[in-house]
C-alpha positions in Angstrom: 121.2 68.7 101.6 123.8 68.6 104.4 123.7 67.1 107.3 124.2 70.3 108.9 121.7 71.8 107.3 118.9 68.9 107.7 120.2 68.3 111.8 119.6 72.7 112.2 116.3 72.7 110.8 114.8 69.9 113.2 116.2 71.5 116.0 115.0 74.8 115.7 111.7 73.1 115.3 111.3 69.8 117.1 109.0 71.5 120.3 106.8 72.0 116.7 107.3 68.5 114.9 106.6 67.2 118.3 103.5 69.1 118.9 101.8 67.7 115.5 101.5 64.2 117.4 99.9 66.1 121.0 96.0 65.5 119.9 95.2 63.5 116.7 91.7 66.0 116.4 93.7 68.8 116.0 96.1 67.5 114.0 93.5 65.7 111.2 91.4 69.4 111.7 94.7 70.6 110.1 95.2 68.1 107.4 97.9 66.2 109.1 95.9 62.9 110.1 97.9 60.5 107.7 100.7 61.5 110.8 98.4 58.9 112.8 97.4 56.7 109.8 100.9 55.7 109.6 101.4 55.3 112.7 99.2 52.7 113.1 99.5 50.9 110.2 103.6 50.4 111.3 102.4 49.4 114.7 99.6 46.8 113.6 102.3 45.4 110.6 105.0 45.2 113.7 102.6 43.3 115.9 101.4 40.9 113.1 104.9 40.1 112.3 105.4 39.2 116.1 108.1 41.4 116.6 109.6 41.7 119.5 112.6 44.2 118.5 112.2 47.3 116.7 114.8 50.0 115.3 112.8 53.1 114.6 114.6 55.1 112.6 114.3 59.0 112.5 112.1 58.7 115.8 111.5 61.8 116.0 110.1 63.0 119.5 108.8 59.3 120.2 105.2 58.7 118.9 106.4 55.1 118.2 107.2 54.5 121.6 104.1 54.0 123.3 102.4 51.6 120.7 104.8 49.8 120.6 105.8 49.0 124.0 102.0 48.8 125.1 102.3 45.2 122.7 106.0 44.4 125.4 108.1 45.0 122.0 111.8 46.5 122.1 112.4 49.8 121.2 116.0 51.2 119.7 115.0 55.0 118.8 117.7 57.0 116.6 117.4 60.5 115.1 120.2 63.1 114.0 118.9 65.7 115.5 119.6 66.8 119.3 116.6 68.3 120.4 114.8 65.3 119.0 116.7 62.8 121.3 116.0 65.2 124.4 111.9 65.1 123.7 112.6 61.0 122.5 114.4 60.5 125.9 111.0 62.5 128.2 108.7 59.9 126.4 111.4 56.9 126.5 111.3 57.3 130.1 107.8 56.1 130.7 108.6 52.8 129.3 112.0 51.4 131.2 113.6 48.7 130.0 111.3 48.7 127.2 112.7 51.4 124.8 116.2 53.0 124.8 117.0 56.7 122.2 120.6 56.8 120.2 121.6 60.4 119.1 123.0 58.9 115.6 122.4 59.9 112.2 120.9 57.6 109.5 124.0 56.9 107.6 124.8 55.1 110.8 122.4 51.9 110.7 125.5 49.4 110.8 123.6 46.7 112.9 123.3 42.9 111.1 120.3 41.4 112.1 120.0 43.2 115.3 116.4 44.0 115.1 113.1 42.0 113.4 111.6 45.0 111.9 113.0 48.7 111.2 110.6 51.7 111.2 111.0 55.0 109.3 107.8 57.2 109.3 108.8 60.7 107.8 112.4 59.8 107.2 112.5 59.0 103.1 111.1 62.4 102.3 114.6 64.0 103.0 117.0 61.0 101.9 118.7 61.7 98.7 119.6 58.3 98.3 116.8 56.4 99.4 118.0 53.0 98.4 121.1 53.2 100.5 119.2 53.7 103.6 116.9 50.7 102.4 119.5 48.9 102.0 121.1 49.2 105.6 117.9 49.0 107.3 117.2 45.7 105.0 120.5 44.9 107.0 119.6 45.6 110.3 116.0 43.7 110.2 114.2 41.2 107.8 111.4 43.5 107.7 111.2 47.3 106.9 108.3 50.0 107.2 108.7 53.1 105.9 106.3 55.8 104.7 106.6 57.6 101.2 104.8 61.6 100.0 103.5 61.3 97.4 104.0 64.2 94.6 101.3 66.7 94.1 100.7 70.3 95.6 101.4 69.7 99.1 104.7 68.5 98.3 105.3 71.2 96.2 105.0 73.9 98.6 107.1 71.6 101.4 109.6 71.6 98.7 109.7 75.8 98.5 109.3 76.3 102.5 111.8 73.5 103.5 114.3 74.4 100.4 114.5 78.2 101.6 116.3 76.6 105.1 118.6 74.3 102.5 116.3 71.0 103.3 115.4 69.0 100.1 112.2 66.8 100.6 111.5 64.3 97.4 108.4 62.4 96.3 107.8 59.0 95.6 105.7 57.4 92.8 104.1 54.7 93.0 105.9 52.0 90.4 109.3 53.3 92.2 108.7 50.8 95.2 109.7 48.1 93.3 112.9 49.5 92.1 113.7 50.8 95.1 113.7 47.0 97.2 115.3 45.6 94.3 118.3 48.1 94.6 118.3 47.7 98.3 118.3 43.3 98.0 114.5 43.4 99.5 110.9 42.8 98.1 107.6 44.5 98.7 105.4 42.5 100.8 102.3 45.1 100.8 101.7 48.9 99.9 99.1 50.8 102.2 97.8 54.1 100.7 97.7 57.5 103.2 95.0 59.0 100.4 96.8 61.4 98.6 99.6 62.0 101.5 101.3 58.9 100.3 102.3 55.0 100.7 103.5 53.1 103.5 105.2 50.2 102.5 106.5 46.9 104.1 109.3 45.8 102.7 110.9 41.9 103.2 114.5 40.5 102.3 113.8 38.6 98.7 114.1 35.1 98.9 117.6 35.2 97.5 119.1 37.3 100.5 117.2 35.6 103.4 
């Protein structure tokens, strides 16, 4: 998948991707509650951790945001996409000094140890090489959350609708998390099921990289 092709998609769509978080009700009425499942097992990870600065990668339209700076923690939101960082900036806004939107691309996390944990909730499903972006999160912050799909139908048909517009969208089994950290100089420190949506996992720096 290009760039091009990935940054197009979400902006034709983000007033859509945005809407999904508007009412958690209608969103679970429509098989999309593991949207607010992983949100709040990031935020309750974040605020056991005692972070107090977060990178959220891929932020999307914000749903991060207000969790997060409800517990006085730091927001850095990034996303590729354009129309993304307009709707991230509106809900930024509520929350001054508190959270702050980057229009950058996920190939550029370059911070060192900026951050105490780095977020990115619907971000691996389209990275081809996952433990590259691990790995520069693992960089950024000692502590990374990211959710994982799971294979099975559902992914199946995301793969046919969002391969038509030249997005690719990969699964995750289960025995990969480990592999993954390893490649990317980290450790899991816990994996949290989303039923059959998927995983989110925390991920640490291994004791021989901390």
């Amino acid at each position: 998948m290009s760039s091009g092709d990935f940054e197009t998609y979400f902006n034709r769509r983000a007033t859509r991707f945005a809407a999904f978080y508007s009412s958690e009700p209608v969103a679970r009425a429509l098989g999309r509650g593991p949207l607010f499942d992983r949100l709040r097992l990031a935020v309750d990870i974040t605020v056991t951790l005692g972070a107090s600065r977060v990178l959220d990668v891929g932020c999307g339209s914000g749903p991060l945001f207000a969790p997060l700076a409800a517990q006085g923690i730091h927001v850095t939101g990034i996303d590729p996409a354009e129309a993304m960082v307009v709707k991230a900036r509106e809900e930024a806004a509520s929350f001054p000094g508190l959270v702050e939107v980057e229009l950058r691309g996920w190939q550029q996390v370059t911070e060192v140890d900026v951050y105490d944990v780095a977020i990115a909730l619907g971000v691996f499903d389209y990275v081809g090489e996952p433990a590259t972006l691990l790995a520069q999160m693992g960089r950024a912050a000692a502590n990374v959350i990211a959710s994982f799909p799971s294979p099975g139908i559902r992914l199946n048909l995301r793969k046919i609708r969002y391969g038509a517009r030249g997005v690719q969208v990969h699964g995750y089994v289960l025995d990969r998390f480990a592999r993954l950290a390893a490649d990317s100089g980290l450790e899991v420190a816990a994996v949290l099921p989303l039923g059959r949506a998927g995983h989110v996992v925390h991920f640490r720096r291994s004791a021989l990289t901390r």
